[in-house]
C-alpha positions as CSV (number, residue, x, y, z in Angstrom):
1,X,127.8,80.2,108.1
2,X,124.9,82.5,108.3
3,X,123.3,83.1,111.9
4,X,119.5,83.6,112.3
5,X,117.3,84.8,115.4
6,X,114.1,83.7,115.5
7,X,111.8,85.3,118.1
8,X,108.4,83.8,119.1
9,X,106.6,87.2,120.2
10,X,102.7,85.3,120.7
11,X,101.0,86.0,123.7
12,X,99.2,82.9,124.8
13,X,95.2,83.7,125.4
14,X,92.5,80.4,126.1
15,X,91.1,81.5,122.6
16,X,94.1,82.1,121.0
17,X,96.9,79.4,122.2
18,X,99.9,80.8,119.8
19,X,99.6,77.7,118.0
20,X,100.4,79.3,114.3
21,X,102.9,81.4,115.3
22,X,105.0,78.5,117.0
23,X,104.2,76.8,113.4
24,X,105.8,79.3,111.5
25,X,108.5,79.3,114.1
26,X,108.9,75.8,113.6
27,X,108.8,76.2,109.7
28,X,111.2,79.0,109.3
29,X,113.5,77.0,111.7
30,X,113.5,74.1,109.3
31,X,114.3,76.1,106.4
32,X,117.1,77.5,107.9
33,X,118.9,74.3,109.2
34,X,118.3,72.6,105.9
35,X,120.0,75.5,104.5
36,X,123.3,75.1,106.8
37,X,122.5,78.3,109.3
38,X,123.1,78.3,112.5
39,X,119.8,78.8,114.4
40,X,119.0,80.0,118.0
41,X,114.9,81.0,119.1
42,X,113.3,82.6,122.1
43,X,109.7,82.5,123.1
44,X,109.3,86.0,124.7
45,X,106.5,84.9,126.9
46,X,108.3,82.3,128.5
47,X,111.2,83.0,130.8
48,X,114.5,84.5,129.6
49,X,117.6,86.0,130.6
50,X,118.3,89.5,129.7
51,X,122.1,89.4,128.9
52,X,121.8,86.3,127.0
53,X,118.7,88.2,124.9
54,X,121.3,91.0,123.7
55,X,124.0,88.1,123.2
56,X,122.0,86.9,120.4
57,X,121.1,90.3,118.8
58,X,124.6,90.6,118.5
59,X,125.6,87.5,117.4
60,X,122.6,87.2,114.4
61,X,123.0,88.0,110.9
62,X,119.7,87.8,110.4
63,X,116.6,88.6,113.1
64,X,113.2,87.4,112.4
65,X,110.0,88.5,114.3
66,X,107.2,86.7,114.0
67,X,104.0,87.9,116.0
68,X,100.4,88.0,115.9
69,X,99.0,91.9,116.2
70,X,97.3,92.4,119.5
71,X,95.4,95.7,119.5
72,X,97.5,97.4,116.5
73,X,101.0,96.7,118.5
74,X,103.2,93.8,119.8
75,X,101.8,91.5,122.8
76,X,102.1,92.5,126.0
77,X,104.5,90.3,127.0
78,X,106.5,90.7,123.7
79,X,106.8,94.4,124.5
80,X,107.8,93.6,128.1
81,X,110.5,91.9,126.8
82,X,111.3,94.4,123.8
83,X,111.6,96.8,126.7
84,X,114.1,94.6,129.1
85,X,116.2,93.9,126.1
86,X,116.7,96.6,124.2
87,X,117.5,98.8,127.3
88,X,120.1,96.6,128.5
89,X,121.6,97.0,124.8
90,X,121.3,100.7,124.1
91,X,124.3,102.0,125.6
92,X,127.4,100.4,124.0
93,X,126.1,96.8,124.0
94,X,123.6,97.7,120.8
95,X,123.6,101.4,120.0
96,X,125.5,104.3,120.9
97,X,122.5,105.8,121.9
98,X,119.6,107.7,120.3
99,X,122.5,108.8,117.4
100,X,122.7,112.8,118.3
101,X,125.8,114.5,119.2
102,X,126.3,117.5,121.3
103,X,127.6,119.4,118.5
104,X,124.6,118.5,116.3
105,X,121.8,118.3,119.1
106,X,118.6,118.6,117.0
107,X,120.1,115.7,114.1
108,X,120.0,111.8,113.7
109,X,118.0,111.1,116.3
110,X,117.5,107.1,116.0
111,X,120.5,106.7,114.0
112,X,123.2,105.6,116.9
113,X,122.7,102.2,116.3
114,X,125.7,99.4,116.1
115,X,124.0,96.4,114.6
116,X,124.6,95.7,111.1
117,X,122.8,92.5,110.7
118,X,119.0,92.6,108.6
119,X,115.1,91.9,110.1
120,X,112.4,90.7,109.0
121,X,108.7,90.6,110.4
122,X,106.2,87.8,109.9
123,X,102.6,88.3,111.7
124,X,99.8,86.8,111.6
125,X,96.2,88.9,111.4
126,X,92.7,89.1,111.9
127,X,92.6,91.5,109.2
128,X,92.0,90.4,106.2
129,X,94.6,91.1,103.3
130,X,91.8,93.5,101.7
131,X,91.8,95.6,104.6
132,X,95.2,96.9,104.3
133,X,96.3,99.5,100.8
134,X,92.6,100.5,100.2
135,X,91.7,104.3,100.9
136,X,88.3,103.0,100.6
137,X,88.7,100.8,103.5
138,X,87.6,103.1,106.4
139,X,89.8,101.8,109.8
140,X,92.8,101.7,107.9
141,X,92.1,104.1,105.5
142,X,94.7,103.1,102.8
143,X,97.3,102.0,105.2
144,X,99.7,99.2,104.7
145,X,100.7,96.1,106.3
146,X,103.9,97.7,107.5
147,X,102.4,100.6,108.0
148,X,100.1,99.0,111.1
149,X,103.7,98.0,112.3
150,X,106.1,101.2,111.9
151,X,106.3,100.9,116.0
152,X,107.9,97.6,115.1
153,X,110.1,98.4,112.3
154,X,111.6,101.6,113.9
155,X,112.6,99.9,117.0
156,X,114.9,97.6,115.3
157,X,115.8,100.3,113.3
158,X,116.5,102.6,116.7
159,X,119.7,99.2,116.7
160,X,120.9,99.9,112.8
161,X,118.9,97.0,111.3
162,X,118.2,97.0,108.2
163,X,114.6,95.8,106.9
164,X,113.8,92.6,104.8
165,X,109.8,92.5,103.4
166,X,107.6,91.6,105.3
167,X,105.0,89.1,105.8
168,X,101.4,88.7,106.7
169,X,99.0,85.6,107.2
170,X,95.5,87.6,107.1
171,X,92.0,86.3,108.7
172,X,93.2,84.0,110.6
173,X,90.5,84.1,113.3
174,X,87.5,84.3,111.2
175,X,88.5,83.1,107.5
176,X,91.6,81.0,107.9
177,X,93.8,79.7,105.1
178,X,96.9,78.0,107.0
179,X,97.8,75.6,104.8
180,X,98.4,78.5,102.5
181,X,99.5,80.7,104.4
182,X,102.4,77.9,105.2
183,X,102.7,77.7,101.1
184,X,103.2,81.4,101.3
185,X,105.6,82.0,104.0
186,X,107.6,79.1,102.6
187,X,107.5,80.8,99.2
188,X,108.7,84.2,100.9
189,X,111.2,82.9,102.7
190,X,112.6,81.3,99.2
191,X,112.5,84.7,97.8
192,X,113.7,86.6,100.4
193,X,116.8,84.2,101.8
194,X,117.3,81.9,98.5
């Protein structure tokens, strides 16, 4: 039986409660248990106990981020908790460290992780989906979606993960679509997990 992580990384704010990202918690949960994985969650903004954090790293298959973009990077509090838990598994828990050896000192740096198991990032934007791959675009200036979050996607690869696509519900703030942005996640999901 397949294993999943699902990690709530919202930050709560009066004008922006979380509420879509605990939906497409709550969706990709669903999916999973109707398909027979096992499924375990976290909600890094609410309290949490760092050893049982790395327990699940290491126990998933399959770890899925989902996140709105604060500011071009991870919420506070969803960094706080990237920092508490990936520290306590960087030496031998999750990674053998930053992957050099001292006979070659200057080489795979970021390659010493253990975990074998695959990611994938769902986040939801203000940006809208035409702001992203278009040189003409001046803020982003032909950067992609995964692009915006390389922080994100070398961290997990810093552990050994390996990357599934990503996915992106744009303008949600000022030009939501949820209902198909729900159509589309489950669609991705479909293609990306069967």
């Amino acid at each position: 039986m397949k294993k999943v992580f699902l990690i709530n990384g919202s930050q709560p704010y009066a004008f922006a409660p979380g509420k879509l990202n605990a939906a497409l918690i709550k969706k990709a949960q669903d999916f999973f248990l109707d398909r027979g994985f096992e499924v375990k969650t976290t909600v890094a903004h609410e309290p949490y106990e760092v050893p049982a954090e790395v327990e699940k790293f290491k126990w998933a298959d399959y770890v899925i981020v989902q996140m709105p973009i604060n500011w071009m990077g991870t919420p506070w509090l969803f960094k706080k908790y990237i920092d508490e838990v990936f520290m306590a598994g960087l030496m031998g828990e999750m990674s053998n460290g930053d992957g050099r050896s001292a006979e070659a000192p200057k080489k795979n740096y970021g390659l010493g992780g253990k975990m074998t198991g695959k990611y994938m990032l769902s986040v939801t934007a203000n940006a809208p989906k035409e702001a992203f791959n278009n040189p003409e675009e001046k803020y982003f200036a032909g950067a992609s979606e995964d692009d915006v979050l390389l922080p994100m996607h070398l961290n997990l690869k810093w552990f050994g993960y390996q990357a599934l696509p990503t996915f992106m519900a744009y303008d949600v703030m000022k030009n939501p679509e949820i209902e198909n942005d729900f159509e589309r996640f489950e669609a991705h999901l479909k293609s990306v997990f069967g």
